[in-house]
N, CA, C and O atoms as a CHARMM CRD file, in Angstrom:
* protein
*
  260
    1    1 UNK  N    116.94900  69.83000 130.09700 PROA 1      0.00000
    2    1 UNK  CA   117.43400  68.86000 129.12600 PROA 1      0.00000
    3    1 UNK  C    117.11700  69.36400 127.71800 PROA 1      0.00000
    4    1 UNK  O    115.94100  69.61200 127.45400 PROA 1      0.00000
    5    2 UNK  N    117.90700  69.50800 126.94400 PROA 2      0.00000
    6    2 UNK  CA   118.16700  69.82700 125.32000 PROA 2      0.00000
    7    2 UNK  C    117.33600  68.76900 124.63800 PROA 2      0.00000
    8    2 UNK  O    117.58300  67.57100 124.76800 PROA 2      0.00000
    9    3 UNK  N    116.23900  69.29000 123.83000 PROA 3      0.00000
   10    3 UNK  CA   115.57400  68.34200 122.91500 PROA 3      0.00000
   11    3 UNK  C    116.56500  68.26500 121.84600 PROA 3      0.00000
   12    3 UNK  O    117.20100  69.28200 121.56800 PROA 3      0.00000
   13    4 UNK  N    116.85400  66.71800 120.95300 PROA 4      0.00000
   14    4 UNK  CA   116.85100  66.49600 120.21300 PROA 4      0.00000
   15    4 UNK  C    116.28300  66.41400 118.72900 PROA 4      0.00000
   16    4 UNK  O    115.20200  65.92200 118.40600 PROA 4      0.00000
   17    5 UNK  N    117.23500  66.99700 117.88600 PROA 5      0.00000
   18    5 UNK  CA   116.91000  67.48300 116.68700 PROA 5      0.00000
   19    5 UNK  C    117.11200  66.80700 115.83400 PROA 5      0.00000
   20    5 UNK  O    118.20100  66.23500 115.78300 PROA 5      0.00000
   21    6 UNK  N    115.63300  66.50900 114.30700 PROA 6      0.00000
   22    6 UNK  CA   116.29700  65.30600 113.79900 PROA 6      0.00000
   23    6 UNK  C    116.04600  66.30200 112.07400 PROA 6      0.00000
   24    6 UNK  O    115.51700  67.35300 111.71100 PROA 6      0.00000
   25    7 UNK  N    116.66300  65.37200 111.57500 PROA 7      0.00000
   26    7 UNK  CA   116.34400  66.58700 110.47800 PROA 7      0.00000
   27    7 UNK  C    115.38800  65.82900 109.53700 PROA 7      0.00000
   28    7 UNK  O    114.72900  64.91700 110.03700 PROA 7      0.00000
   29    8 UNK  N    115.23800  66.11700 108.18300 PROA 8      0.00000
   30    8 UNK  CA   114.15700  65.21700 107.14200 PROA 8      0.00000
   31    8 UNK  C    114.69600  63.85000 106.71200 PROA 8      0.00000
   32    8 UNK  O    113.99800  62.85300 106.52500 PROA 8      0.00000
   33    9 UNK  N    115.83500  63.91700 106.59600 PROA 9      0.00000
   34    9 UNK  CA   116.59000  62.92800 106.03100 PROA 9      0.00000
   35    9 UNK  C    116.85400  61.68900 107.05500 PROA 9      0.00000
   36    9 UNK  O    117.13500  60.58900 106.57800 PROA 9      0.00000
   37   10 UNK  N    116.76800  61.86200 108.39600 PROA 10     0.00000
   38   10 UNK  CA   116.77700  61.54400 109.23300 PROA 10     0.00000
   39   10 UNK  C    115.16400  60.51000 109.75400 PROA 10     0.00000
   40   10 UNK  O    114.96600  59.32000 109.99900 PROA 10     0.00000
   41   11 UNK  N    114.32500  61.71700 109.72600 PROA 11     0.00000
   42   11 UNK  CA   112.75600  61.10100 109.70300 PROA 11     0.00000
   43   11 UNK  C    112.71000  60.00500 108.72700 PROA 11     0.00000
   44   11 UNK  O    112.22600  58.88700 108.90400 PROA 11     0.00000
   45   12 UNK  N    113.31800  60.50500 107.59700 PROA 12     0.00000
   46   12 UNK  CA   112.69600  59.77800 106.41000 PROA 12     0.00000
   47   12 UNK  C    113.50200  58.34400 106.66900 PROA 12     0.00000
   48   12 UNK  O    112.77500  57.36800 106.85500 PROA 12     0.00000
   49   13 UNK  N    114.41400  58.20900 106.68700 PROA 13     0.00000
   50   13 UNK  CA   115.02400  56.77800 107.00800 PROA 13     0.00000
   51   13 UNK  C    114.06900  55.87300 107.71000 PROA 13     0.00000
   52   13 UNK  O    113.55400  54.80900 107.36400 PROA 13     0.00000
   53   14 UNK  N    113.93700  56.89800 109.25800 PROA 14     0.00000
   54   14 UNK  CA   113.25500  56.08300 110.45700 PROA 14     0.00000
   55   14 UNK  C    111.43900  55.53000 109.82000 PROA 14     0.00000
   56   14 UNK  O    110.81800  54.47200 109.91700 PROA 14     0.00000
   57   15 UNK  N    111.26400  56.28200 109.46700 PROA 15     0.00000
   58   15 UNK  CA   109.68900  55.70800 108.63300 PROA 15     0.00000
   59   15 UNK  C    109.84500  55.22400 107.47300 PROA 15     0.00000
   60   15 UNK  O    108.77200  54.85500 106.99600 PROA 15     0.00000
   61   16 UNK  N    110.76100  55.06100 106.78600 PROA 16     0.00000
   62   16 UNK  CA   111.09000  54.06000 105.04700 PROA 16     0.00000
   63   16 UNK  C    110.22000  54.93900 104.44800 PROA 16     0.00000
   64   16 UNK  O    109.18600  54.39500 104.06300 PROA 16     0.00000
   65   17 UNK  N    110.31700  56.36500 104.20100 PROA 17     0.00000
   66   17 UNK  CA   109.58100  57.23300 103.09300 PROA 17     0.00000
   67   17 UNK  C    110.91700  57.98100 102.31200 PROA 17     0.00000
   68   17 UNK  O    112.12800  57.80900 102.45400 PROA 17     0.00000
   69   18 UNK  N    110.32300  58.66500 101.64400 PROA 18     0.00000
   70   18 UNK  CA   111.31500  59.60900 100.50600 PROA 18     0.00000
   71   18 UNK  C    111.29500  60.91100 101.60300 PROA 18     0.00000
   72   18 UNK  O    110.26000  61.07800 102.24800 PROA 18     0.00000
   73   19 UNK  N    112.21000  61.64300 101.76700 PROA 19     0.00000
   74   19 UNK  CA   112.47600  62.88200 102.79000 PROA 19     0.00000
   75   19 UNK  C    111.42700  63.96400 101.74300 PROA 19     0.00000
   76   19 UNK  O    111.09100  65.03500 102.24900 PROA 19     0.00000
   77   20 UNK  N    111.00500  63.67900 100.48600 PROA 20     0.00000
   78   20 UNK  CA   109.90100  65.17800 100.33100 PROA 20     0.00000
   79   20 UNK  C    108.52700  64.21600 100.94400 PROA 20     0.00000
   80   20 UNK  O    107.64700  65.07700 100.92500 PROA 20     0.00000
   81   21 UNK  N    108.15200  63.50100 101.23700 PROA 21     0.00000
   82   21 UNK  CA   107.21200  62.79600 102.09800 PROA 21     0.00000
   83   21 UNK  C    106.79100  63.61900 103.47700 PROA 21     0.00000
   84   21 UNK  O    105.80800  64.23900 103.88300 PROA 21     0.00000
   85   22 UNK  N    108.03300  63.28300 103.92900 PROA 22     0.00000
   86   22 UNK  CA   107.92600  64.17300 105.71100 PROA 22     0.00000
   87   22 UNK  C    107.86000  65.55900 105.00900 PROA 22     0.00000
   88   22 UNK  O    107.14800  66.28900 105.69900 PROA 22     0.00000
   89   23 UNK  N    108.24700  66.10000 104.09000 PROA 23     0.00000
   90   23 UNK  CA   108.41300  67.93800 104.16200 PROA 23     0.00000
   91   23 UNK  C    106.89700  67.74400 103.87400 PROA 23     0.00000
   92   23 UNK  O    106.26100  68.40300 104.69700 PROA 23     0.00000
   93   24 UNK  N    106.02400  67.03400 102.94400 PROA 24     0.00000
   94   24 UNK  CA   104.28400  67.06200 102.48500 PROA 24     0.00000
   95   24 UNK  C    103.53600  66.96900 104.12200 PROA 24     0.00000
   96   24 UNK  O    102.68500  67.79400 104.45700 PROA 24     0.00000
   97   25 UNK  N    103.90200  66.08000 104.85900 PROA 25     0.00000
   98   25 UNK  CA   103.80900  66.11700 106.40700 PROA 25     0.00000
   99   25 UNK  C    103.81400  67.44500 106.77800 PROA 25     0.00000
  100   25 UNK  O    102.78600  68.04700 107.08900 PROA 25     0.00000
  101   26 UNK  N    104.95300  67.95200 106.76200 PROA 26     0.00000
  102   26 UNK  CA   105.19000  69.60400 107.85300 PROA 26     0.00000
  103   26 UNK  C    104.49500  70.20100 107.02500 PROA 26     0.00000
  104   26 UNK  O    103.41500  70.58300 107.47500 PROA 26     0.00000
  105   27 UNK  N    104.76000  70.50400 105.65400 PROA 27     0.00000
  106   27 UNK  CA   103.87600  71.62500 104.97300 PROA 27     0.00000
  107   27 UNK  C    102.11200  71.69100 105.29700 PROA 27     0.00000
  108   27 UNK  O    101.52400  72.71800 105.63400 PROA 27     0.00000
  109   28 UNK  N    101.32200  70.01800 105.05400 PROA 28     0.00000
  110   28 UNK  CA   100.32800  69.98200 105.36700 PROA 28     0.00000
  111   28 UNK  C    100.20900  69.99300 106.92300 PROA 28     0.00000
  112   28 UNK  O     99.17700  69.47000 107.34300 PROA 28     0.00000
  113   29 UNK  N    101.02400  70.46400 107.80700 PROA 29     0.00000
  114   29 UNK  CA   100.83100  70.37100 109.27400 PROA 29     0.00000
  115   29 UNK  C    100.49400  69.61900 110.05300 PROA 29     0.00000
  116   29 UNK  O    100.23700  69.81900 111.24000 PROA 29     0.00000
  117   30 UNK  N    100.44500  68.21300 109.17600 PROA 30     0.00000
  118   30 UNK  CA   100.86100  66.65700 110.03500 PROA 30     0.00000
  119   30 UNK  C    101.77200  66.74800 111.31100 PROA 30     0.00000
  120   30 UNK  O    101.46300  66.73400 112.50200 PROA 30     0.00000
  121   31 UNK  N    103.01000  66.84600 110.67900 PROA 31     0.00000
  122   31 UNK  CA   104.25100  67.07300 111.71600 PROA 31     0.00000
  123   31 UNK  C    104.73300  68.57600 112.01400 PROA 31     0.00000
  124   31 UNK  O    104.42400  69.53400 111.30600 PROA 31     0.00000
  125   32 UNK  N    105.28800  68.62400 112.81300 PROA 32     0.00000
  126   32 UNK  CA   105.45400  69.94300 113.31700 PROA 32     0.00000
  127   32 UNK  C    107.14100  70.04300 113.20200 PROA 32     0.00000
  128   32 UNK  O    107.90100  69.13400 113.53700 PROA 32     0.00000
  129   33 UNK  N    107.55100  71.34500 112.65600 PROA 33     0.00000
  130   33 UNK  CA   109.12500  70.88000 112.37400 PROA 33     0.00000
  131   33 UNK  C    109.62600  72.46400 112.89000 PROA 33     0.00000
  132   33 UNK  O    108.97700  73.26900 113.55800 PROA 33     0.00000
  133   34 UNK  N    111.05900  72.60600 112.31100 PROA 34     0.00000
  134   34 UNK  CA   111.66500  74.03500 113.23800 PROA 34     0.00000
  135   34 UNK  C    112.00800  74.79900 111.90500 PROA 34     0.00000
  136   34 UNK  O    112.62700  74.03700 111.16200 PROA 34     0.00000
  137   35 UNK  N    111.80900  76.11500 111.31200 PROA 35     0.00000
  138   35 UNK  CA   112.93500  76.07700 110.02900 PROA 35     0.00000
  139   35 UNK  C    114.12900  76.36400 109.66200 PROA 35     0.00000
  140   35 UNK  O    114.21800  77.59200 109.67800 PROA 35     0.00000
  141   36 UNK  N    115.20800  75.84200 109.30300 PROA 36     0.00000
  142   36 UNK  CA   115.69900  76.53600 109.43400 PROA 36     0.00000
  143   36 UNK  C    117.18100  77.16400 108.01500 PROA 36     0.00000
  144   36 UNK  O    117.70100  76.21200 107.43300 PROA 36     0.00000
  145   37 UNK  N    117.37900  77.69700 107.85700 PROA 37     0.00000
  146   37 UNK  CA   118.02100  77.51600 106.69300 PROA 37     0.00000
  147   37 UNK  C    117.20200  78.02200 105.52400 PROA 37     0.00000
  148   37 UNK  O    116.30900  78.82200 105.80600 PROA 37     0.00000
  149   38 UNK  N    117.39000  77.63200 104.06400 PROA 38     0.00000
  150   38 UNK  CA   116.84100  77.40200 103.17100 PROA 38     0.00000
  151   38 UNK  C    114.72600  76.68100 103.29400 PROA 38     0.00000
  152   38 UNK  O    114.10000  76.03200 104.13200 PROA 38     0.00000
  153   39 UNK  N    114.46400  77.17300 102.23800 PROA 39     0.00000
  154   39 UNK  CA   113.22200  76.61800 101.76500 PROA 39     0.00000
  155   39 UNK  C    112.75800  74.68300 102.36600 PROA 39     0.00000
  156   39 UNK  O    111.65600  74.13500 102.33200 PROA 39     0.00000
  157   40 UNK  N    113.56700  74.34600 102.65800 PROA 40     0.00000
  158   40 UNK  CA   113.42000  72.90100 102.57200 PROA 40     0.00000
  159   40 UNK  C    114.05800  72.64900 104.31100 PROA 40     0.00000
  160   40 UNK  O    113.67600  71.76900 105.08300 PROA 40     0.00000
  161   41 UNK  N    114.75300  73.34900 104.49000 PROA 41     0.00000
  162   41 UNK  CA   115.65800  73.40600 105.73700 PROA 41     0.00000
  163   41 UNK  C    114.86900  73.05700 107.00600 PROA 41     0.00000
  164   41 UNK  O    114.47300  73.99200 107.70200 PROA 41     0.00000
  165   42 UNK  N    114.59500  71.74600 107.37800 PROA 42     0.00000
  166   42 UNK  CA   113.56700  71.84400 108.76800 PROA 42     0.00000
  167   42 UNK  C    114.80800  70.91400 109.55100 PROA 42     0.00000
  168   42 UNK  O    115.89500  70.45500 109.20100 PROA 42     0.00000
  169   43 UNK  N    113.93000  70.91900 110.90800 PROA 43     0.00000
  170   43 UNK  CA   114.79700  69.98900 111.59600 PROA 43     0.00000
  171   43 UNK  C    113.03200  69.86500 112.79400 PROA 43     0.00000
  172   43 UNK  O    112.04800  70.59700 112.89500 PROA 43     0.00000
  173   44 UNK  N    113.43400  68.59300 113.44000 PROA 44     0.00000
  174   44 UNK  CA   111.78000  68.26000 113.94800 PROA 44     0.00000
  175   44 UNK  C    112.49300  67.68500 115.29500 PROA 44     0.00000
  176   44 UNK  O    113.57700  67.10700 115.37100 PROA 44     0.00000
  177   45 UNK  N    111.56900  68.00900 116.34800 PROA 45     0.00000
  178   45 UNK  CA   111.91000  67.88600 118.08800 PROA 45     0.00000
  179   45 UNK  C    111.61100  66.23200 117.93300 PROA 45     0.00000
  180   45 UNK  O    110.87700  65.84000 117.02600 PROA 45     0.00000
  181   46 UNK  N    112.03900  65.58700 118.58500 PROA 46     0.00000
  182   46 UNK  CA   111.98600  63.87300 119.29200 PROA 46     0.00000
  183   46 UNK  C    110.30800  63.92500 119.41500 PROA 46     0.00000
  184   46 UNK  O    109.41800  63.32400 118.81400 PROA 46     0.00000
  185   47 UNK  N    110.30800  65.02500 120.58500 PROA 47     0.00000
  186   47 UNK  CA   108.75100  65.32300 120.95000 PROA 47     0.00000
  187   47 UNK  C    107.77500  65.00700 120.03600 PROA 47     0.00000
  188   47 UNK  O    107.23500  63.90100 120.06900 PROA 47     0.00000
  189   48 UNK  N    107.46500  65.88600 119.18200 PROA 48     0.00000
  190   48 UNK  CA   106.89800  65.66200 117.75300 PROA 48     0.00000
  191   48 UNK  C    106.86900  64.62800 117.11800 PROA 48     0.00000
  192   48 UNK  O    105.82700  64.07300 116.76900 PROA 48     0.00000
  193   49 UNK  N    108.06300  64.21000 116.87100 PROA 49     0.00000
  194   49 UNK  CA   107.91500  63.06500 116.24900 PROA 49     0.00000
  195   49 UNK  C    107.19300  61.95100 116.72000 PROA 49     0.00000
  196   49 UNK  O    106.72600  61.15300 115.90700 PROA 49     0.00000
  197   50 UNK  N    107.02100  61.77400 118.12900 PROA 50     0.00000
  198   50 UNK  CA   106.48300  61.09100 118.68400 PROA 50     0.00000
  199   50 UNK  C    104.55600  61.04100 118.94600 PROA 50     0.00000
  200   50 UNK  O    103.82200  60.08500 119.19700 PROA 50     0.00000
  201   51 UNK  N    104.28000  62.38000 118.76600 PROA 51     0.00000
  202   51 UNK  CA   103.26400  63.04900 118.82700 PROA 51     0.00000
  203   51 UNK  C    102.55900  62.49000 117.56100 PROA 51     0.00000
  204   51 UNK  O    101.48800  61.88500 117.51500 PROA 51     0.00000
  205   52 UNK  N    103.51400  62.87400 116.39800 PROA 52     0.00000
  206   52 UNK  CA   102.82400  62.57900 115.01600 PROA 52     0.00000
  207   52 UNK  C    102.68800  60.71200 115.02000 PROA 52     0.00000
  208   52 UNK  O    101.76600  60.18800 114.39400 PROA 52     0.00000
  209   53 UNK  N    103.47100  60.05900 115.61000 PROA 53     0.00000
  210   53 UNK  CA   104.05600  58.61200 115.47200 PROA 53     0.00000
  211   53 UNK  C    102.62200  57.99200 115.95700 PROA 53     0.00000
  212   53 UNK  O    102.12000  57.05500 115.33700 PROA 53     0.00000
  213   54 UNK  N    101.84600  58.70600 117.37300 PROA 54     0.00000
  214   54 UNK  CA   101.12200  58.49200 118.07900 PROA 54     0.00000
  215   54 UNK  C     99.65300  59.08400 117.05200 PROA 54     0.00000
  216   54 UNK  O     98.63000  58.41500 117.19400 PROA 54     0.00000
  217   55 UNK  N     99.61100  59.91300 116.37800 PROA 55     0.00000
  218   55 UNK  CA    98.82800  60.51500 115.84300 PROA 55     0.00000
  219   55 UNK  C     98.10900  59.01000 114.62300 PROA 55     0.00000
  220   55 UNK  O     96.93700  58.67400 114.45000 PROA 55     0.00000
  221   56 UNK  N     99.06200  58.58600 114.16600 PROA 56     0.00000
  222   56 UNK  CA    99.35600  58.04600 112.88500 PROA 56     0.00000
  223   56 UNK  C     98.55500  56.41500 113.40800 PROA 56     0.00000
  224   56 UNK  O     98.20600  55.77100 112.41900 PROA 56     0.00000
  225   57 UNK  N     98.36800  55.99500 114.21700 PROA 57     0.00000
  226   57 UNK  CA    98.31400  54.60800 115.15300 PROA 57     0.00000
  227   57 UNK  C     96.54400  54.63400 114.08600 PROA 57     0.00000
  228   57 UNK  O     95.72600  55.53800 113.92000 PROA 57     0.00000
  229   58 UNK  N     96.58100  53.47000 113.68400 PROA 58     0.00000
  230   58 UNK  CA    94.91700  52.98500 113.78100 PROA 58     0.00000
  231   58 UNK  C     94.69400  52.12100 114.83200 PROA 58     0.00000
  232   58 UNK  O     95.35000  51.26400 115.42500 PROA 58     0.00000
  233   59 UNK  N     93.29000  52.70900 114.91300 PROA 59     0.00000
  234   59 UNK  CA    92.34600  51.92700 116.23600 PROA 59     0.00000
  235   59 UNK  C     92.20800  50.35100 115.88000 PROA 59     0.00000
  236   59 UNK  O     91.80500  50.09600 114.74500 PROA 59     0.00000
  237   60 UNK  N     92.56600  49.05400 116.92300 PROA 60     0.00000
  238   60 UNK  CA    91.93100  48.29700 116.64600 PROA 60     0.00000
  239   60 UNK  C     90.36200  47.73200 116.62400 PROA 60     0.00000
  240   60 UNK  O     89.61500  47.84800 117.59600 PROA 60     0.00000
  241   61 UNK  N     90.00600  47.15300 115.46700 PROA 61     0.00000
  242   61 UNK  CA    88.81000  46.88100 114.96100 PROA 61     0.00000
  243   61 UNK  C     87.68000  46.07600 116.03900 PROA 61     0.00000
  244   61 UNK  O     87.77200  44.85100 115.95700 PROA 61     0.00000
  245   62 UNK  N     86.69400  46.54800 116.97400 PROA 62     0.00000
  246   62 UNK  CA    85.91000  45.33900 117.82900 PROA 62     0.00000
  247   62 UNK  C     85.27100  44.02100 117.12100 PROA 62     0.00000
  248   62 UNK  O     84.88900  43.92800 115.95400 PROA 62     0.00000
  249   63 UNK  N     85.26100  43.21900 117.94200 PROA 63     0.00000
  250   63 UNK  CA    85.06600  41.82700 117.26300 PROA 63     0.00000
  251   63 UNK  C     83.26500  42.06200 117.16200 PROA 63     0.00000
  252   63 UNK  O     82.57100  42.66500 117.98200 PROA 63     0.00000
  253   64 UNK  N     82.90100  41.51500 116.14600 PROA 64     0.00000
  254   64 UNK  CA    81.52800  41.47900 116.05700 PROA 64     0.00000
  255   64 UNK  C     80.73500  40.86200 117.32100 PROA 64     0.00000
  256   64 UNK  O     81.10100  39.77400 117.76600 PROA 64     0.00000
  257   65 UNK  N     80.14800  41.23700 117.63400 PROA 65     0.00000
  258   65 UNK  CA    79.19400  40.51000 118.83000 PROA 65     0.00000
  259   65 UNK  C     77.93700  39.72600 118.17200 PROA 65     0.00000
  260   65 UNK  O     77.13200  39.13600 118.89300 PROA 65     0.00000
């Protein structure tokens, strides 16, 4: 099965950020992306995205005892 490819502009919608947001992501190696093209040119696996989505989760807080 063919992973799906999403590109920045794409990420950026799905999370309500600015698309140089996700590239500060891949550059700082938050997200993991493919390159391709030009300087800016990524495209990022479903996989990943999910990875980082999961990465990103805060722990809930225990109730005081």
């Amino acid at each position: 099965m063919e992973e799906e490819l999403l590109s920045v502009d794409d990420v950026a919608k799905q999370f309500e950020v600015h698309p140089q947001t996700v590239r500060t992501w891949i550059k700082d190696g938050e997200l993991k992306a493919l390159r391709f093209g030009g300087r800016t040119g990524y495209k990022i696996e479903r996989r990943d995205l999910r990875e980082f989505w999961e990465s990103r989760k805060t722990a809930a807080k225990k109730a005081a005892a």
